[in-house]
N, C-alpha and C positions, 0 to 999 in steps of 0.2 A: 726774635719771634720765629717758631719753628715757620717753615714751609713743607707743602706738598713737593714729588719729583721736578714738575713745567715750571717751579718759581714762588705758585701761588699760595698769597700766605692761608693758615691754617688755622679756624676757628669752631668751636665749640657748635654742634649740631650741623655741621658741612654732611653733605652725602659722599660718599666715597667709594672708590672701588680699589684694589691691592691687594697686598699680599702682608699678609699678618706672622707671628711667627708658629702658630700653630696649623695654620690652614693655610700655610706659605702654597705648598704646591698648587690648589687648585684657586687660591683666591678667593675673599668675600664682597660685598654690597654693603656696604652698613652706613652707620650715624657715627662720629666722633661725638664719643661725653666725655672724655678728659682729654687732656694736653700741659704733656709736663714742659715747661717752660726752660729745663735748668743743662738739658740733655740732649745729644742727637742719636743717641740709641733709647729704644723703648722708651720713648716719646708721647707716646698715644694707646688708648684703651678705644674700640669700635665696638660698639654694639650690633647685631647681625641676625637674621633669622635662617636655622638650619630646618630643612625639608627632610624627613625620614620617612622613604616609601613604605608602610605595614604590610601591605602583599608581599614584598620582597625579604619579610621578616623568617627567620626558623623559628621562634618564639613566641609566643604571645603577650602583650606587654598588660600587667592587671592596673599598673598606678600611670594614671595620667595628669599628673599632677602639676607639672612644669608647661606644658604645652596646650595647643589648639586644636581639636579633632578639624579633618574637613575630608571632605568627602565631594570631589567634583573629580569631572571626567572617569570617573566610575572608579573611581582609584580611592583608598584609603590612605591620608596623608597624615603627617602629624608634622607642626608647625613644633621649633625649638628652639627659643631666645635664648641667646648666647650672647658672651664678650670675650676678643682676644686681643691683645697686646700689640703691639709694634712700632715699626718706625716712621712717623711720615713725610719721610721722602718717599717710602716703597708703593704712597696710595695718589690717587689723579681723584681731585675732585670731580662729582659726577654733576653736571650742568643739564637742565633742558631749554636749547633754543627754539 
């Protein structure tokens, strides 16, 4: 049974934080929905939500089609479910005590 990096075994809907191999450098937040069982490389698919600031855009985007419009703190935001890959030892399950 894979584990996270602290030991902790690794199951289907865990929250988690890491480093994926697409957004390795800055790390995501997400959910585990797969776990490949057979592997210790690319091991796991996380699902994540990406924040794209639209004030900070040069373009204007017409098709919002994939995402969530929001509009707080006076900011134009758009919300972007995403999934990326990787291994989980690179993620620490996220607990609230």
């Amino acid at each position: 049974m894979p584990h996270y990096k602290d030991g902790t075994l690794a199951k289907v809907g865990d929250l988690v934080k890491g480093k994926s191999y697409n957004e390795g450098a800055s790390g995501i937040v997400g959910t585990v929905i797969q776990i490949r069982q057979d592997t210790d490389t690319c091991n796991c698919v996380v699902a994540y939500t990406d924040v794209l600031d639209l004030d900070k855009l040069d373009t204007v985007w017409t098709n919002f089609s994939t995402g969530q419009m929001w509009n707080g703190s006076h900011k134009r935001m758009f919300l972007i479910p995403k999934v990326d890959y990787g291994e989980l030892r690179a993620f620490e399950k996220v607990t609230f005590e």
